[in-house]
C-alpha positions in Angstrom: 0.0 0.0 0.0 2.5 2.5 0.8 4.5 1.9 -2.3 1.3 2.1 -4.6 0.5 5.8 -2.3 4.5 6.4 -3.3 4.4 5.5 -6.9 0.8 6.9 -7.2 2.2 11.0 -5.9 4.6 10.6 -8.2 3.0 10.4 -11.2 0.1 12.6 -10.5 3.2 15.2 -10.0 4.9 14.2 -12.7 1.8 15.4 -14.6 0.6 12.0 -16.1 -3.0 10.1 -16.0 -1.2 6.5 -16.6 1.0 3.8 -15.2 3.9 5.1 -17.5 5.5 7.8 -16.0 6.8 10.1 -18.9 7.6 14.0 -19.1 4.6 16.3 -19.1 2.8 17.7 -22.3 4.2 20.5 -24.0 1.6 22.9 -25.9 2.1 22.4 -30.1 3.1 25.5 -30.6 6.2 26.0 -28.2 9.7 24.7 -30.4 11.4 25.1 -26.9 11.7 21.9 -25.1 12.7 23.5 -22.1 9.9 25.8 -21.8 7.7 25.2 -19.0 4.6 27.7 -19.3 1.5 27.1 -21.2 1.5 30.7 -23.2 3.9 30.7 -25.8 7.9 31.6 -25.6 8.5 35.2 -26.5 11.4 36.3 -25.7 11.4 40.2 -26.3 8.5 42.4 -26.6 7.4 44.5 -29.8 6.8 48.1 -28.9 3.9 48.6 -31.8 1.9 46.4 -29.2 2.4 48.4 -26.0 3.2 52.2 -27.4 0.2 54.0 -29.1 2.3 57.8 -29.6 4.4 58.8 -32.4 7.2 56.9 -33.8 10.3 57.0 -31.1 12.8 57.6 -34.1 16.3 58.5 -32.3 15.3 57.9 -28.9 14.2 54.6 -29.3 18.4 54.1 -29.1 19.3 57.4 -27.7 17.8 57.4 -24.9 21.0 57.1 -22.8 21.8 61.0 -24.2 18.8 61.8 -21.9 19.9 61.3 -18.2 17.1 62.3 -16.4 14.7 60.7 -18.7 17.2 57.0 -18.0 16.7 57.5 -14.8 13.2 57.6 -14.2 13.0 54.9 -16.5 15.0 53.0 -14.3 13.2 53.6 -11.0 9.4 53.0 -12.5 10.7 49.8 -14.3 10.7 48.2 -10.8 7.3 46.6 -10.2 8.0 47.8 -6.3 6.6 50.9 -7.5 2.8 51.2 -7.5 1.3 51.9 -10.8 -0.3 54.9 -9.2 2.7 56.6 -7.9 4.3 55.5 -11.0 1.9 57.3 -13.4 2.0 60.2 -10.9 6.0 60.5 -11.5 5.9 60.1 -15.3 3.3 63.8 -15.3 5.0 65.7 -12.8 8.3 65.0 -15.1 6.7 65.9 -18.5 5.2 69.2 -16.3 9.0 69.8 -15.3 10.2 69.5 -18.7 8.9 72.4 -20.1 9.5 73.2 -23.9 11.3 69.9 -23.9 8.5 67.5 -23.1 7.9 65.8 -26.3 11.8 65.1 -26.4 11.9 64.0 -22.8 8.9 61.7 -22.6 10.3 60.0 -26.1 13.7 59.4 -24.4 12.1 58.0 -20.9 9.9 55.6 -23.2 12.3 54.6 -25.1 14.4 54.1 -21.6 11.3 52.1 -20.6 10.6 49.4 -22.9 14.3 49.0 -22.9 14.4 48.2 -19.5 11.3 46.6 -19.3 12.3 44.0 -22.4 15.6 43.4 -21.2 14.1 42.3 -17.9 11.2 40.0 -19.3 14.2 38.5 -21.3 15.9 37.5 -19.0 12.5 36.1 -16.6 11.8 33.9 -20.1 15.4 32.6 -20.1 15.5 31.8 -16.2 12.3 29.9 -16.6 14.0 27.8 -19.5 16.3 26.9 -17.0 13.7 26.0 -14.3 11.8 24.1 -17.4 15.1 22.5 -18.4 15.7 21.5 -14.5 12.2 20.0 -14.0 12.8 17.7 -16.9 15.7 16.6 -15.3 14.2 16.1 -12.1 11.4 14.1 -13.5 14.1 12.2 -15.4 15.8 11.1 -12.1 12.0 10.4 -10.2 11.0 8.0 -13.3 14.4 6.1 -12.8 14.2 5.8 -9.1 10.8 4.4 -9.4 12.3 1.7 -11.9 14.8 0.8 -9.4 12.1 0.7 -6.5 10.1 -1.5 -9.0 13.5 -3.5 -9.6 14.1 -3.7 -5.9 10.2 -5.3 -5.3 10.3 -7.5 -7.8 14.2 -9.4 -6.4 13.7 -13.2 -5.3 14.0 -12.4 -2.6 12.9 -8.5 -2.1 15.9 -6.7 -0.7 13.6 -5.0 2.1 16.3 -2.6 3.4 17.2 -1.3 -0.5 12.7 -0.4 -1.2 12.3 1.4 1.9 15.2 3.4 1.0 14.0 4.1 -2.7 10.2 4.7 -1.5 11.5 7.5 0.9 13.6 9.1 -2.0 10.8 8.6 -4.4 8.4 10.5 -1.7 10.6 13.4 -1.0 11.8 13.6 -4.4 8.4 14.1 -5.8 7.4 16.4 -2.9 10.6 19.1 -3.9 9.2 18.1 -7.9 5.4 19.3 -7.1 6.7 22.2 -4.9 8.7 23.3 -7.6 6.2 22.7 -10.3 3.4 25.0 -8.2 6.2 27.8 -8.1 6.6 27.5 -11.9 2.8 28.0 -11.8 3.1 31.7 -10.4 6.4 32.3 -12.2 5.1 31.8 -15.8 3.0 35.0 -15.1 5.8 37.4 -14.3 6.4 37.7 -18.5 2.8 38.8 -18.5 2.8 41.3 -15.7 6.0 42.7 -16.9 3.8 43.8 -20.4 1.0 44.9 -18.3 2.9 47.5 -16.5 5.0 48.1 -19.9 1.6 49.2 -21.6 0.0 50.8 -18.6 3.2 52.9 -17.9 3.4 53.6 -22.3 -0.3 54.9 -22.4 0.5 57.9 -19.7 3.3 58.6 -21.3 1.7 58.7 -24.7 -1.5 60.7 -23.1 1.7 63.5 -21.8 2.9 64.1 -24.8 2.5 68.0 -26.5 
């Protein structure tokens, strides 16, 4: 019975409806094996999806040239900062800018989504490491359970050798499922990242002369 419970958590966490333990589903359209989220892999942003004002031209590149502009870029990029206060920041600085809003505002969106992209790039490539990990884990659960299968099945059992393997097939797919519920949350980070990309874009756009 308590091998059957063992064998049983592990394959429910190892996100299977059968006896044959095997790595879980990937969506059709994902090309990366490693990917572990159910929305599709993209990597970088496109700024025709989250930018509604006039072309950036220059500042789309330039924006270092504009200090103050980088700056606040840099401090409303982190998601620490309400959206409120954050919208509240980006007007008082187009108000300070005077004659130079338009340029300003360009150069801190342009500051923005180069933040903004270069962070969400590097959340998709640390969840293709998590992805690539959790393969590997489930690689090293399906093997353990072949050896506690091995272990049962010896004339005679070797008693000693499948309590061993039951306990490290338990705890092993305890860290698996814990990991797998954190990957869960994590796939949404990409997501919110946009959000606040285009929330942030739109009163900055709405600012502008």
């Amino acid at each position: 019975m308590k091998t059957r419970l063992m064998v049983g958590l592990a394959v429910l966490a190892l996100g299977v409806a059968g006896p044959a333990v095997a790595a879980p589903a990937r969506p059709a359209a994902l090309t990366d094996p490693d990917w572990p989220c159910q929305s599709i892999r993209i990597e970088h942003m496109s700024l025709a999806t989250v930018w509604g004002g006039p072309p950036l031209g220059k500042f789309g590149s330039e924006w270092q040239k504009y200090p103050a502009a980088t700056a606040l870029a840099v401090k409303l990029a982190q998601r620490r900062v309400p959206l409120a206060a954050a919208k509240a920041e980006i007007a008082a600085f187009a108000k300070s800018a005077g004659d130079d809003r338009k340029d300003q505002l360009l150069a801190f969106m342009g500051a923005l989504f180069a933040q903004l992209d270069h962070e969400r790039a590097e959340v998709v490539q640390g969840l293709d490491r998590f992805g690539a990990r959790q393969i590997s884990y489930a690689a090293q659960i399906r093997s353990e359970i072949t050896a506690l299968h091995d272990a049962q099945d010896a004339q005679p059992p070797d008693q000693k050798k499948v309590s061993t393997l039951e306990n490290k097939v338990y705890w092993d797919t305890r860290v698996f499922k814990s990991r797998k519920d954190m990957m869960s949350y994590a796939c949404f980070v990409p997501d919110k990242i946009e959000q606040r990309l285009f929330a942030l874009a739109s009163t900055t756009a709405s600012l502008l002369p």
